[in-house]
C-alpha positions in Angstrom: 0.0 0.0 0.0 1.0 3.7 -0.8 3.5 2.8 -3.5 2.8 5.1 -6.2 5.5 6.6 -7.7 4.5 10.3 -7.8 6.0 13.2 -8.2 3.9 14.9 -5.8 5.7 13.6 -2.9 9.4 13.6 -3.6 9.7 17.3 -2.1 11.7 18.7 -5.2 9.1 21.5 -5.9 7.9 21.8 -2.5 4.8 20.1 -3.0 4.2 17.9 0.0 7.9 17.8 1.2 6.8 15.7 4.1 4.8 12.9 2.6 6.5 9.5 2.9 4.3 7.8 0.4 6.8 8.1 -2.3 9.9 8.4 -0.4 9.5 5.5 0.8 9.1 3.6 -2.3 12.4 5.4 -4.0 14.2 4.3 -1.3 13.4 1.1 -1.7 13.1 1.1 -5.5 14.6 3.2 -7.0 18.8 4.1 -7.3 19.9 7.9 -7.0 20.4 7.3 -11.1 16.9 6.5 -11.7 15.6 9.9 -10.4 14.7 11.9 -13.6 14.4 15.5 -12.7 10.4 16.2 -13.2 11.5 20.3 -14.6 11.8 18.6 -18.1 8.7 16.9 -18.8 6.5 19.6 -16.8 8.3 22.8 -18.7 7.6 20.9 -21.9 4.3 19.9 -21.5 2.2 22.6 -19.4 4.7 26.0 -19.6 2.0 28.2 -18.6 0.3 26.2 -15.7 4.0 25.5 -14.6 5.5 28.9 -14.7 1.9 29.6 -12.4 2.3 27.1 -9.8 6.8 28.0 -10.0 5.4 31.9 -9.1 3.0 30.9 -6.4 6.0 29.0 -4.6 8.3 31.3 -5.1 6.5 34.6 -4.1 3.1 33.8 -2.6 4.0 30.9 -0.3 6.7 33.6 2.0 4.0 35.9 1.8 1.1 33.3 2.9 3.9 31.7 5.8 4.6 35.3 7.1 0.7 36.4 7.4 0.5 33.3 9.3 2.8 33.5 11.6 2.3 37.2 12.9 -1.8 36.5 13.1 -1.6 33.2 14.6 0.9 34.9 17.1 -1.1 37.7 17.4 -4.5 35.5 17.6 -2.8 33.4 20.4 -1.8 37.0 22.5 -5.2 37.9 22.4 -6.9 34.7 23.2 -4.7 34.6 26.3 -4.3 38.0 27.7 -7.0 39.7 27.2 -11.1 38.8 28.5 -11.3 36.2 25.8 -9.6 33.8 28.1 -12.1 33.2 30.4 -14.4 31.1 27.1 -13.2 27.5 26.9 -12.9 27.8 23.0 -10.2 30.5 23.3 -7.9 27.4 24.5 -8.6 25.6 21.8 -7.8 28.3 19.8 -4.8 29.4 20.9 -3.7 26.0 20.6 -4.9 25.9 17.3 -2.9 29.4 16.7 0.3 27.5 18.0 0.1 24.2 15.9 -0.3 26.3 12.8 2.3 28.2 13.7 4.5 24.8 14.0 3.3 23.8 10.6 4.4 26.9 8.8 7.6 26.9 10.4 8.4 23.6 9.4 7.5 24.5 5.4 9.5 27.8 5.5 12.5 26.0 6.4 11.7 23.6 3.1 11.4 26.9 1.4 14.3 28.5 2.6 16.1 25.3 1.5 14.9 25.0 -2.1 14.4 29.1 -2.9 17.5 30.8 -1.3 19.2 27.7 -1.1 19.8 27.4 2.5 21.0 24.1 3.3 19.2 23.9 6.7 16.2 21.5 6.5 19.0 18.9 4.2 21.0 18.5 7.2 21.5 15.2 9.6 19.3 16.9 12.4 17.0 19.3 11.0 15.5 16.2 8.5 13.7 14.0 11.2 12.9 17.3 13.5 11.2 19.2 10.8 9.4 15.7 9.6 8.3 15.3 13.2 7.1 18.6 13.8 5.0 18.6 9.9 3.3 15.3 10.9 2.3 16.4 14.9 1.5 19.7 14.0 -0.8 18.9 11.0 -2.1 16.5 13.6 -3.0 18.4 16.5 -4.5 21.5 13.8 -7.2 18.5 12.4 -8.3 17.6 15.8 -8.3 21.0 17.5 -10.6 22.3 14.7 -13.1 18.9 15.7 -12.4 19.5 19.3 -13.7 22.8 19.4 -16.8 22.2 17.3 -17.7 19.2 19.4 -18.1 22.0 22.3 -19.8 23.9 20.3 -22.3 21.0 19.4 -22.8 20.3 23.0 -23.2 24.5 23.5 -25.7 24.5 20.9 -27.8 21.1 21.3 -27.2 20.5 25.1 -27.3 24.0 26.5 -28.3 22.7 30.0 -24.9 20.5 30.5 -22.6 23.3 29.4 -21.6 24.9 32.2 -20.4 21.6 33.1 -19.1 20.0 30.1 -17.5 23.6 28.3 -14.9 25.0 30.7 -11.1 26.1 30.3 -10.1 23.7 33.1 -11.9 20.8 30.7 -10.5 22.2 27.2 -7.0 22.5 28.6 -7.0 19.0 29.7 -8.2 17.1 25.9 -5.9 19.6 23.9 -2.8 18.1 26.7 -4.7 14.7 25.7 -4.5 15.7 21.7 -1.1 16.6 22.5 0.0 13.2 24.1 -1.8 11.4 21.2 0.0 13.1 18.2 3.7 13.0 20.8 3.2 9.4 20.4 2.0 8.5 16.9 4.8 10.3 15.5 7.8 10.6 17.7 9.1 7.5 15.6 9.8 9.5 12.9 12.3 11.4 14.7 15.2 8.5 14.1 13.5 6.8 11.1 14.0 9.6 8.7 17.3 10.9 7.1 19.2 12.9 4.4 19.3 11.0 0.8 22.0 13.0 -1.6 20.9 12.2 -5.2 22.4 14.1 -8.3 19.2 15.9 -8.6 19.6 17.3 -4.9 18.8 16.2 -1.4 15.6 14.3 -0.1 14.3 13.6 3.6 13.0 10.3 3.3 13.2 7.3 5.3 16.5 5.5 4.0 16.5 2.3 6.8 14.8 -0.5 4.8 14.2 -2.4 8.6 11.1 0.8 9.3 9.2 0.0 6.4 6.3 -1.3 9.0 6.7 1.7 10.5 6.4 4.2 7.7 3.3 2.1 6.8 1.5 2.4 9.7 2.4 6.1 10.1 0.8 6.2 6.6 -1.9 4.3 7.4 -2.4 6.5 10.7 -2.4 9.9 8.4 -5.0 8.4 6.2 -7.4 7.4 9.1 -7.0 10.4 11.5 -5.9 13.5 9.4 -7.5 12.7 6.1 -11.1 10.7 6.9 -12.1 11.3 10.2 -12.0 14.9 10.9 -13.5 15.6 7.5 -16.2 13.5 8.1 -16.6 14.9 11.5 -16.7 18.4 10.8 -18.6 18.0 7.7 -21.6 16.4 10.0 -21.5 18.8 13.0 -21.2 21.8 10.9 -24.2 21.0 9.5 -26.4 19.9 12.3 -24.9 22.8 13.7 -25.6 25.5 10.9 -29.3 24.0 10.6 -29.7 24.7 14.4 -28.2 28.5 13.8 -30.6 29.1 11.4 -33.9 27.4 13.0 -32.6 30.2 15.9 -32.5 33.5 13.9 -35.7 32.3 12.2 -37.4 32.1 15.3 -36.1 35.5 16.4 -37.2 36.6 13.3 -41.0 35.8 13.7 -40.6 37.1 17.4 -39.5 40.3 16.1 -42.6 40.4 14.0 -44.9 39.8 16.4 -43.6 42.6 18.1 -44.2 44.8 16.0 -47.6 43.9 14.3 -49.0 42.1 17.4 -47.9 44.5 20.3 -47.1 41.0 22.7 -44.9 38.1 22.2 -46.8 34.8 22.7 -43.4 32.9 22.5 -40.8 32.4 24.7 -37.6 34.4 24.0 -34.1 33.4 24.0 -32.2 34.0 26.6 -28.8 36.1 26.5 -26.8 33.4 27.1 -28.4 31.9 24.4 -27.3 34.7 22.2 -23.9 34.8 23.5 -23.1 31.5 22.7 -24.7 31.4 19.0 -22.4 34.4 18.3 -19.6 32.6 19.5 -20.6 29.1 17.7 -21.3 30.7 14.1 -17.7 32.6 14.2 -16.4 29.4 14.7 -18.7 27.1 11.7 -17.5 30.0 9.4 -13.9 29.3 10.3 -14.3 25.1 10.2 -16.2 25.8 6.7 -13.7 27.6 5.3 -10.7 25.6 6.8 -12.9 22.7 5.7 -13.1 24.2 1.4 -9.7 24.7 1.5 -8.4 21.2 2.6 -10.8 19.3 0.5 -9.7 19.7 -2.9 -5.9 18.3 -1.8 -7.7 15.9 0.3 -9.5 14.5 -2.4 -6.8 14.0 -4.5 -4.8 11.9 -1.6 -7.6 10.2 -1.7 -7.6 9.2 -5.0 -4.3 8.4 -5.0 -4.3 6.6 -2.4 -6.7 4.6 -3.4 -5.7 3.9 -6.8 -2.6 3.0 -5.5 -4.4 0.1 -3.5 -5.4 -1.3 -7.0 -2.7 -1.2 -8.9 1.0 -0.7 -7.0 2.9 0.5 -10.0 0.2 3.2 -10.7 1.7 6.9 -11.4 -0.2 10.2 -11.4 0.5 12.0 -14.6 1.9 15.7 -14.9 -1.4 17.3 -14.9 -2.2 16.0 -11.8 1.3 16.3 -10.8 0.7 20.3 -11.2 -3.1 20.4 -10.3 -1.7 18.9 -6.6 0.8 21.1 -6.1 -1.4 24.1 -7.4 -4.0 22.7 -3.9 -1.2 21.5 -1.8 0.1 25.6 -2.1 -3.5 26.5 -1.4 -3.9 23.8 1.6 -0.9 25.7 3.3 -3.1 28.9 4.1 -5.6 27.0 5.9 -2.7 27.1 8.6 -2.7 31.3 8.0 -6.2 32.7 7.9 -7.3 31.7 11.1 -6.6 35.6 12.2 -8.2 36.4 9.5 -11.4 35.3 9.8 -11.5 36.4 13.7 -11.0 39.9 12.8 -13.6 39.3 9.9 -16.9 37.7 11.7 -16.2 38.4 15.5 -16.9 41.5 16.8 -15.7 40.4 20.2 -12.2 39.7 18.4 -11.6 43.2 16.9 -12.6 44.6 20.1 -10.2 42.6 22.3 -7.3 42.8 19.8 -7.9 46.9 20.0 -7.9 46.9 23.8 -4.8 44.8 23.8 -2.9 47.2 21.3 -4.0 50.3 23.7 -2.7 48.3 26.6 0.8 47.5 25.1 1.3 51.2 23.4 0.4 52.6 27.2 2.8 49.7 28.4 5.5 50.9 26.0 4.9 54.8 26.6 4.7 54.2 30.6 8.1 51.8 30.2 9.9 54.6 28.1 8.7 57.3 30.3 10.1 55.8 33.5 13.3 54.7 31.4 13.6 58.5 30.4 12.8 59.8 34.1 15.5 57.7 35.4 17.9 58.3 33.1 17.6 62.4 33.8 16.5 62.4 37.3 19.3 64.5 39.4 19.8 62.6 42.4 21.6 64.1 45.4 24.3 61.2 44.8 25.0 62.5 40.8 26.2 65.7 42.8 29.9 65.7 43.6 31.4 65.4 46.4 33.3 69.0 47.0 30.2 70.8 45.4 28.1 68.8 47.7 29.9 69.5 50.9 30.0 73.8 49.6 26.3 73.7 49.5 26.1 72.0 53.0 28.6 74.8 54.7 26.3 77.7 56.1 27.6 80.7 54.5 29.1 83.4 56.8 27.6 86.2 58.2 28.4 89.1 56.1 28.0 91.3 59.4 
């Protein structure tokens, strides 16, 4: 199983750079003299879709990876210093902020690698760190998106055991658990993996023909836990819970008229806590939807091949496809940078906690500088010297 020999995984155009589908198999089957560089055939045959996907990679990707990073940092300040923290789904969402982070670190050292040619993520240590830290992170992002709409789901359709069931203490104990889970699944790859030199360049892949098993059940483990079950997962709360969202404004809505036409409401109103918490569950559907859009089209196409790898092992995607995945894979890399995004988009609460917290860190700044500048001007008795200091404690004499 996983055996195709595709392109799409051999990390020479930074397409998936941490898939092992492939690498394994040209470990195990192929020489360093069998690896025909994929430029060629690609240039030849699509120059204008490849010249496209070359531009996104080489401009839009450090420009995606650097929005990322400052708004998941800036996402995870707010979340946790300001009156957000005291909702439960602020800890998964700063622990969603810092797994993405994790992610995009790990593909801008591939990019710094391949672009400006920085041998770092090639190197004996960095390989199996930065293969680590792709698999856990991309593992802990998938279930912190579910575990935050399964509270939601229990916020929306069991309002009465919320209190109970939705608190900080609870969230920060299943994202340790998530944590622990992912720790384990993948800290094998951390001496499995290693540096292959070829005459086309270098690959991470695992070289030790003894941790095939291994690399197959990590495989196996990706396909199960990162590409089925939180898509199917998400897919099925988000729209159990976006039916719910919109039986509740439409129920407000005929309130409202009744108001106005009738002079009484004859149904029972919804409470504010009610309120509070279908504003804070539909900022959070729009951010699983869209995370959601944006994986699919790559995860469908893993799926495919995946699959059709199943049927037949020698199976090989063609260049299109070849191109068409990298084209999604590039795409699939800002659902780790939009996050912030979104938040300042669709939550009102958001925008007003991240302007509070900028006022607070200016006045922070001003008041540190102002006490610096105090300090450093402030005449002291002690700056006076000592002769000057013992003529001004002399009484003067008495001119009569």
């Amino acid at each position: 199983m996983f055996r195709n020999k595709s392109h799409f995984d051999q990390g020479y155009f930074f397409v998936d750079p941490m898939s092992d589908e492939l690498n394994m198999n040209m470990s195990q089957n192929m020489s360093s003299d069998e690896i025909d560089p994929w430029q060629i055939n690609i240039y030849n045959e699509y120059p204008v879709m490849t010249k496209l996907v070359r531009n996104m990679h080489t401009y839009f990707l450090p420009f995606l990876i650097t929005i990322g990073l400052t708004g998941n940092t800036l996402s995870a300040l707010v979340f946790t210093k300001t009156y957000l923290k005291t909702i439960s789904s602020s800890v998964y969402l700063t622990a969603l902020a810092v797994s993405n982070n994790g992610y995009l670190i790990s593909v801008l050292t591939l990019w710094m690698d391949t672009e400006l040619k920085w041998p770092l993520y090639h190197q004996k240590d960095w390989c199996p760190t930065m293969v680590f830290l792709n698999h856990l992170c991309d593992f802990l992002s998938a279930w912190f998106v579910v575990s935050f709409m399964v509270e939601r789901y229990i916020a929306i359709f069991y309002p009465l055991k919320r209190p109970e069931m939705c608190t900080s203490f609870r969230a920060k104990i299943i994202c340790a658990v998530i944590t622990f889970i992912g720790l384990s699944l993948y800290v094998c790859t951390t001496w499995t993996n290693d540096v292959l030199h070829t005459p086309y360049g270098s690959v991470c892949l695992p070289i030790n023909p003894k941790y095939e098993n291994i690399h197959f059940a990590i495989n196996y483990i990706d396909f199960v836990l990162i590409l089925i079950m939180p898509v199917l997962t998400i897919i099925i709360m988000n729209i159990k819970i976006a039916h719910k969202i919109s039986y509740f404004y439409g129920r407000q809505n005929i309130e409202e008229f009744r108001k106005r036409h009738v002079g009484k409401i004859t149904a029972k109103t919804t409470n504010l806590g009610s309120r509070a918490q279908i504003k804070v569950t539909k900022v959070l559907l729009i951010l699983s939807t869209v995370v959601l859009l944006i994986n699919l089209p790559i995860r469908a196409m893993k799926l495919r091949s995946t699959i059709l790898s199943i049927q037949d092992q020698d199976w090989r995607e063609s260049t299109l496809e070849y191109l068409w995945q990298t084209f999604f894979n590039i795409l699939y890399y800002s659902s780790f940078s939009i996050n912030f995004i979104i938040y300042s988009i669709c939550s009102k609460n958001f925008r007003r906690a991240l302007v509070r917290y900028a006022w607070q860190r200016k006045y922070r700044t001003m008041s540190f500088f102002r006490r610096r500048r105090t300090f450093l001007f402030r005449r002291t008795p002690r700056s006076v010297p000592t002769e000057q200091r013992n003529m001004l404690d002399t009484p003067s004499p008495n001119p009569s």
